[in-house]
C-alpha positions in Angstrom: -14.8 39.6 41.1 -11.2 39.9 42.6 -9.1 43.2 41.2 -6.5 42.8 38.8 -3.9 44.0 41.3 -5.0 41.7 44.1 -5.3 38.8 41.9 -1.5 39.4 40.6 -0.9 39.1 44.6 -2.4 35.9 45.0 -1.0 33.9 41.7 2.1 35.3 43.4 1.6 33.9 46.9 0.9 30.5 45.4 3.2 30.4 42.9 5.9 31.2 46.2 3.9 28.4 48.1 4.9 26.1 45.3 8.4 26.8 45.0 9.1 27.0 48.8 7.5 23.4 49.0 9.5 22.2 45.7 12.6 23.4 47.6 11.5 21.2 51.0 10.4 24.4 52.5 7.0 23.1 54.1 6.0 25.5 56.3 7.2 28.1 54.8 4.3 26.9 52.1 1.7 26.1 54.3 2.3 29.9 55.9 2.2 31.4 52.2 -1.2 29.5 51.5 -2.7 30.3 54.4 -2.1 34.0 53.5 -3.5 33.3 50.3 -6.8 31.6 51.9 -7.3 34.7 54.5 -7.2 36.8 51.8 -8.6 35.5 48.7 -10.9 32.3 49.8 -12.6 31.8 46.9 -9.6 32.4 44.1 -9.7 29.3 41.9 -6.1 28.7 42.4 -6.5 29.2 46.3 -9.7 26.9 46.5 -7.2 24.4 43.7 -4.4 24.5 46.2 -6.7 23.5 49.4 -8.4 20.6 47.2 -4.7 19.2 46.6 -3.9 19.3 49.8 -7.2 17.5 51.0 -6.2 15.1 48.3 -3.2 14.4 49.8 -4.5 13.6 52.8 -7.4 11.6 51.0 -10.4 13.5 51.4 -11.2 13.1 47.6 -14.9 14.3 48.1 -14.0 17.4 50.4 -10.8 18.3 47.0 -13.9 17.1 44.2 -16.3 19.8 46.2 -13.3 22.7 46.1 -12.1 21.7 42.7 -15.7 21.8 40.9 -16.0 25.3 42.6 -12.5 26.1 41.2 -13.6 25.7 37.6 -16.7 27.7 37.8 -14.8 30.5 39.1 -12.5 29.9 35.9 -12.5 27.2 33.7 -9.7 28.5 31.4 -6.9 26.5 33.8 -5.8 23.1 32.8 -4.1 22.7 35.9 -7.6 22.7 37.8 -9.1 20.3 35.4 -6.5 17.9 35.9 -6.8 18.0 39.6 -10.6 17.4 39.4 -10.0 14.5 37.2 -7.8 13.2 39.7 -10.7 13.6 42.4 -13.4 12.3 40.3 -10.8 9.0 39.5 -11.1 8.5 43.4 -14.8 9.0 43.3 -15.2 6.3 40.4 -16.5 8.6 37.9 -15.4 7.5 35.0 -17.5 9.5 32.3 -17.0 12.9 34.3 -13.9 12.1 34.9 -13.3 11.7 30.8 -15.2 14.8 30.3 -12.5 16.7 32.9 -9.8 15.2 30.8 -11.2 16.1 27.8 -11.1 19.8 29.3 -7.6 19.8 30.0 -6.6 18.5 26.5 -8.3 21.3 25.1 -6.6 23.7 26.7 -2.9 22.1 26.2 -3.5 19.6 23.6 -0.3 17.8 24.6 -0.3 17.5 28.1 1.4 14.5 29.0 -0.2 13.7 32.6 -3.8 14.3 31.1 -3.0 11.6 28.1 -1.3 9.4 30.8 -4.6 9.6 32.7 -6.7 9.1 30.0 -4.7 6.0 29.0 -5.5 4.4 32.6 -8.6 5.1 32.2 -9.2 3.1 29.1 -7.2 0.5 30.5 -9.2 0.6 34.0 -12.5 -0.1 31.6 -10.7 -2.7 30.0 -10.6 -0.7 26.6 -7.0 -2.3 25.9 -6.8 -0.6 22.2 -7.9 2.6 23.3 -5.5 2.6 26.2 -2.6 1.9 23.8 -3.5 4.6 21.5 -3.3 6.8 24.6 0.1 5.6 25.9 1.3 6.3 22.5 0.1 9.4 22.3 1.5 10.5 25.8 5.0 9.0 25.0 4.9 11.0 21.8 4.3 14.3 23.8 7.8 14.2 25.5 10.0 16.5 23.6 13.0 13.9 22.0 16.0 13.9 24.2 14.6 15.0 27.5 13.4 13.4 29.9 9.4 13.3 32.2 9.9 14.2 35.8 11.2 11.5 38.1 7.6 11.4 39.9 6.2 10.6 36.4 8.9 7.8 35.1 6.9 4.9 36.7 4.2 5.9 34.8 6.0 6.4 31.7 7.7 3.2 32.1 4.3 1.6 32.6 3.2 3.2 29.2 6.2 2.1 27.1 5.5 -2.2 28.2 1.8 -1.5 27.6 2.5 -0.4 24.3 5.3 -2.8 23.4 2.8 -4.9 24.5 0.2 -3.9 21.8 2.6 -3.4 19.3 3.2 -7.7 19.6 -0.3 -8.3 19.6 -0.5 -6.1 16.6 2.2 -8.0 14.6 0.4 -11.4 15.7 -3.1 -10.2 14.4 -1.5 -9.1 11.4 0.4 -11.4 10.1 -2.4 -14.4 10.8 -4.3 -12.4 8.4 -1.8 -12.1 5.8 -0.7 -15.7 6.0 -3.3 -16.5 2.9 -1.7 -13.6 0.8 1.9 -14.4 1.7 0.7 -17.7 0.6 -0.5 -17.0 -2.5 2.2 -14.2 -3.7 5.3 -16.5 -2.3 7.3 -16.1 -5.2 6.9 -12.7 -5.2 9.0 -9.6 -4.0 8.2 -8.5 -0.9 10.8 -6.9 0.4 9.7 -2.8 0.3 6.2 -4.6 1.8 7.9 -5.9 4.7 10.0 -3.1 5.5 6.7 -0.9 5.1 5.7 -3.5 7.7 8.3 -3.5 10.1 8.4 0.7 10.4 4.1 0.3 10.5 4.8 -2.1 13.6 7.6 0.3 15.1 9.9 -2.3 14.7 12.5 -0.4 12.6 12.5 3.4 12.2 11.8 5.3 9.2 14.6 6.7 7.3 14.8 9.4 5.0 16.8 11.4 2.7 18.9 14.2 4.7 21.2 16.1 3.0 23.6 18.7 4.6 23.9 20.5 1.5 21.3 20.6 -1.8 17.8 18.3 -1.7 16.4 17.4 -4.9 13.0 16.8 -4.7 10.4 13.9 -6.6 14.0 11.6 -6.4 13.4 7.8 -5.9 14.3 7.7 -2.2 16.1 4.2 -2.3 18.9 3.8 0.2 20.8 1.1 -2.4 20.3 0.9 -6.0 19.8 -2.3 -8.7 23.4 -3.0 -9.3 22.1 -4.2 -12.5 21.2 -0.3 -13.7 24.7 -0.1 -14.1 26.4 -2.1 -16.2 29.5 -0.1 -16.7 30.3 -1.2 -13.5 31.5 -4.6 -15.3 34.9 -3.6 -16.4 35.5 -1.8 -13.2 35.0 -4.7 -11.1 36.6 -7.0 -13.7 39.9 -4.9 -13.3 39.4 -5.5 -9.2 42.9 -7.4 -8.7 44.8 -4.8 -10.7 43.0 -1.9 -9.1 44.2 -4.0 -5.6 47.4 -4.5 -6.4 48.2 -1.1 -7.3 46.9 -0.6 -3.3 48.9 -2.9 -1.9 51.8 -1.4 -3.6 51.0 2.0 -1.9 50.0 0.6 1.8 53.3 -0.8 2.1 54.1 2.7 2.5 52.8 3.0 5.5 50.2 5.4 7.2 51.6 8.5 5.8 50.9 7.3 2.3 47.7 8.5 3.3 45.8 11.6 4.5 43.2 12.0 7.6 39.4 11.7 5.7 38.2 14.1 8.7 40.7 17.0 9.0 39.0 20.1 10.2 39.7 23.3 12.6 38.7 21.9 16.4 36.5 24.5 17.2 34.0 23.7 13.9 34.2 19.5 14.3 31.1 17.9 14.7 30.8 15.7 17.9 30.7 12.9 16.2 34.0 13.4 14.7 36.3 14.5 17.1 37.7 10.9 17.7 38.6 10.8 13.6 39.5 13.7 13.3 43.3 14.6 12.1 43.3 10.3 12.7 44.4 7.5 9.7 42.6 5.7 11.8 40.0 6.4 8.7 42.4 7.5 5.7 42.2 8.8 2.2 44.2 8.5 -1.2 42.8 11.0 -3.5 42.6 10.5 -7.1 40.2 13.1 -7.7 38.9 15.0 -5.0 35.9 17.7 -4.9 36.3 17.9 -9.0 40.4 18.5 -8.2 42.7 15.9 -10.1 46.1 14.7 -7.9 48.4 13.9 -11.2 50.9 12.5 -9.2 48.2 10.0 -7.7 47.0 9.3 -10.6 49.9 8.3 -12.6 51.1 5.7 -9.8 47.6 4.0 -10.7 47.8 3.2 -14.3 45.7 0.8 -14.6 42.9 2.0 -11.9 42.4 5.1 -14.3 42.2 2.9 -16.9 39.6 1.1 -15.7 37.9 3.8 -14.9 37.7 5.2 -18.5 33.8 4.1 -18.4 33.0 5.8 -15.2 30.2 8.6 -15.8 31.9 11.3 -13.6 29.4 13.8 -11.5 31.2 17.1 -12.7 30.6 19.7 -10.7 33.6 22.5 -10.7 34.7 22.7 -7.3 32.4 19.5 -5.9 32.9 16.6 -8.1 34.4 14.0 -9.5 35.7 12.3 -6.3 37.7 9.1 -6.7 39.2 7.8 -3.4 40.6 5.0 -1.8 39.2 4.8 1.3 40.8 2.8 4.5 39.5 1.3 7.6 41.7 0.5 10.2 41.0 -2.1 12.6 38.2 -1.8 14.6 37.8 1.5 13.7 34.2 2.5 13.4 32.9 5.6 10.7 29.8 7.0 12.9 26.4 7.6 11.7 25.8 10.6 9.2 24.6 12.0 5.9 25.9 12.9 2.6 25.8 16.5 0.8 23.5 15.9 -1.9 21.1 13.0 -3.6 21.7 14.7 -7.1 24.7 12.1 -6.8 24.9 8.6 -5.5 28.4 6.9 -4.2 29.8 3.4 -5.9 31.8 1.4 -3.5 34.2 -1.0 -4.8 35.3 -3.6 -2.0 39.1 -4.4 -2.0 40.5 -5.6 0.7 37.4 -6.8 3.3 38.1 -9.0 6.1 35.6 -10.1 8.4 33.8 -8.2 10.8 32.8 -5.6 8.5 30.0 -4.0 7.8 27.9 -1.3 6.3 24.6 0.5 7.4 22.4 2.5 4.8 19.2 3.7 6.6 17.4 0.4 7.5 19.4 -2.0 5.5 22.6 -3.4 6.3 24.9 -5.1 3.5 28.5 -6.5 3.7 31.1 -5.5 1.4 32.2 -8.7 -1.3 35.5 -7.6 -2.9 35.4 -7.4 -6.5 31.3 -7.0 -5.7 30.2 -2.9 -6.4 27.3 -1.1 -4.8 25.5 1.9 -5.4 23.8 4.2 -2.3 22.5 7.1 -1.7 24.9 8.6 1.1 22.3 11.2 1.8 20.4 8.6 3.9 22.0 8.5 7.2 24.7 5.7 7.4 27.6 4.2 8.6 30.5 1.7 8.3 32.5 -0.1 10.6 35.8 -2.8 10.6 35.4 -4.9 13.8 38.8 -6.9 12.5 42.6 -7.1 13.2 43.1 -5.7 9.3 42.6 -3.2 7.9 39.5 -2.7 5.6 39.9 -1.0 1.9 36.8 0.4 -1.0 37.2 2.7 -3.8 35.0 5.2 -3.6 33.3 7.1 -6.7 30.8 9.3 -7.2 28.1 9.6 -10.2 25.2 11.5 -11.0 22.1 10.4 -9.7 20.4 8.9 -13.1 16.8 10.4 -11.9 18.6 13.9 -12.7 18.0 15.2 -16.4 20.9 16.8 -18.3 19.4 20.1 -18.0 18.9 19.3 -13.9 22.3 18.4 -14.3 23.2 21.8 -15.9 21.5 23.9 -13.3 22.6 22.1 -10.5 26.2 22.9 -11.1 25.4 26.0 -11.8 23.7 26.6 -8.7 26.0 24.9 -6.5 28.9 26.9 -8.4 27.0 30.1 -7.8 26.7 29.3 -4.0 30.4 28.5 -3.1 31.7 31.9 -4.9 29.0 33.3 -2.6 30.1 32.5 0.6 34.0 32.2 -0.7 33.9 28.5 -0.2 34.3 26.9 -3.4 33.5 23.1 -2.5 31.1 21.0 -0.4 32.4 18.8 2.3 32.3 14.8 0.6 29.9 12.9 3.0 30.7 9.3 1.5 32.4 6.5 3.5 
């Protein structure tokens, strides 16, 4: 049994060994491993260090004979178990081999050379379903954002065609068995099936509510709702060519008829923003903003207010109503993000729309038809975006989400009241678009 202090000494020497050889530093390495050999030969990471060095040179029997010594002197390392894997993949023992891996995942359940290993493995034995499961599993195990090592990459590359590769065979074997139901249920709706279906397959990712401010929980999450729930809308959109006109009267104005949508201090703007911000490029006339009426505003539209005597207003001192005319300039493009709340949802009214515009909720992508209304859920992540030479122009109102009760109601203005005079704020940022 090796002293505490001498065994601190020799996880010391190696660990030197390993970074003088990542640095290009050879025999600066082999000099710190021999030291480590002449004084410690049968250390498990001494006798692990000779047996990758015999693998290198591809002696697998003389690094299997080290390496299964190295684990009876300690078997709590996953780094020897992977290395003995490794041997016994050159020796063509495939059960003992499994069994090592099986060691390693133990110890760091998410181990992505281990699950890479296993993966070839199944695939080696021809076990293709087994071997996708395991590619999946290893992809999985890479933190989001970063990258493997750039030794690993052909591997992982490898990984991601094998299981693109399932995934197809999946959709295939699938949808020949569903071809009887489809069939028999073709005038049906299908349409929440086959989006279930499509983020099953990995086809389209899932989305979800996210909002930056107050979630609601047991709320239908639906990016866009039935039009036909709301049938106040009518006399909005029947009043579409007065409510454009009045528009048109105040674009003719110019830019400065309107304000930036994004206008915030430098130092707090989201990445995302910093192109918008302080910009028309994506400009705002305000009607009511954050629960604040503009009376000027709202007496040069007449007859927009008037149409929208029958709109059920989200009030929510300090927070809501909002009513705002919202412009697009050309090709001008409103990144991807989120919404405050889904106690609310946002009404868009299309007025001026012409092609090469477009609008992403989550999954689902709809155009805009002026004179045509839609209801969403901004909270979803989404975005919008004017590919055209004109301009692109929506009213944009907010309403209570019609899942929330009228006590719900109550509280949550209370609630969001009580947290802006804590922090001095007094409002929520709008998140619609």
């Amino acid at each position: 049994m090796i002293a505490q202090n001498d065994d601190r000494r020799i996880r010391q020497l190696i660990e030197n060994a390993a970074l003088a050889s990542a640095s290009g530093r050879a025999r600066e390495a082999d000099r710190l491993v021999r030291q480590a050999e002449a004084e410690a030969p049968r250390h498990p990471l001494v006798l692990n260090e000779a047996a990758c060095r015999l693998l290198m040179r591809g002696d697998v029997a003389g690094a299997h004979a080290l390496l299964k010594q190295a684990v009876r002197e300690d078997s709590s390392q996953a780094t020897i178990w992977l290395n003995l894997a490794a041997a016994l993949r050159g020796l063509n023992l495939a059960e003992e081999e499994m069994a090592a891996i099986g060691h390693v995942l133990a110890l760091e359940p998410r181990d992505y050379r281990a699950l890479l290993q296993k993966a070839s493995l199944h695939e080696l034995q021809g076990q293709r379903r087994a071997a996708a499961m395991a590619y999946r599993e290893a992809l999985r195990s890479v933190p989001a954002g970063s990258l493997p090592p750039q030794s690993m990459r052909p591997a992982f590359e490898h990984a991601m065609q094998f299981v693109a590769a399932d995934d197809r065979d999946l959709e295939k074997f699938v949808e020949d068995r569903l071809q009887g139901l489809r069939a028999r249920y073709a005038n049906e709706p299908l349409q929440r099936f086959d989006r279930c279906l499509r983020i099953l397959l990995r086809k389209q990712p899932a989305y979800r509510p996210q909002p930056t401010f107050m979630y609601f929980p047991q709320l239908p999450a639906l990016e866009f709702y039935e039009r036909s729930d709301f049938p106040w809308l009518d006399s909005i959109e029947a009043a579409t060519d007065d409510i454009r006109t009045e528009l048109i009267d105040l674009l003719q104005e110019g830019p400065a008829a309107l304000i930036p949508y994004i206008d915030t201090q430098s130092s707090i703007t989201l990445p995302q923003w910093r192109e918008l911000n302080h910009s028309r490029r994506w400009g705002v006339y305000n009607l009511w903003w954050e629960g604040t009426p503009f009376p000027d505003h709202i007496a040069r539209f007449p007859r927009t207010v008037a149409a929208l005597e029958k709109w059920p207003r989200c009030e929510v001192p300090g927070c809501s109503p909002t009513a705002v005319f919202s412009i697009l300039d050309a090709k001008t493009r409103i990144p991807a993000h989120t919404g405050v709340s889904n106690t609310r949802l946002i009404v868009h009214l299309p007025l001026i729309v012409p092609p090469g515009c477009g609008f992403r909720v989550g999954a689902e992508r709809r155009e805009w038809h002026p004179g045509k209304a839609f209801i969403f859920d901004d909270t979803f992540e989404h975005e919008a975006w004017n590919d055209s030479d004109e301009l692109r122009a929506v009213l944009i109102l907010d309403i209570w989400n019609p899942h929330i009760t009228e006590v719900e109601r109550e509280m949550v203005r209370t609630v969001t009241a009580d947290v802006g005079e804590f922090y001095g704020t007094g409002s929520y940022r709008e998140g619609a678009s």
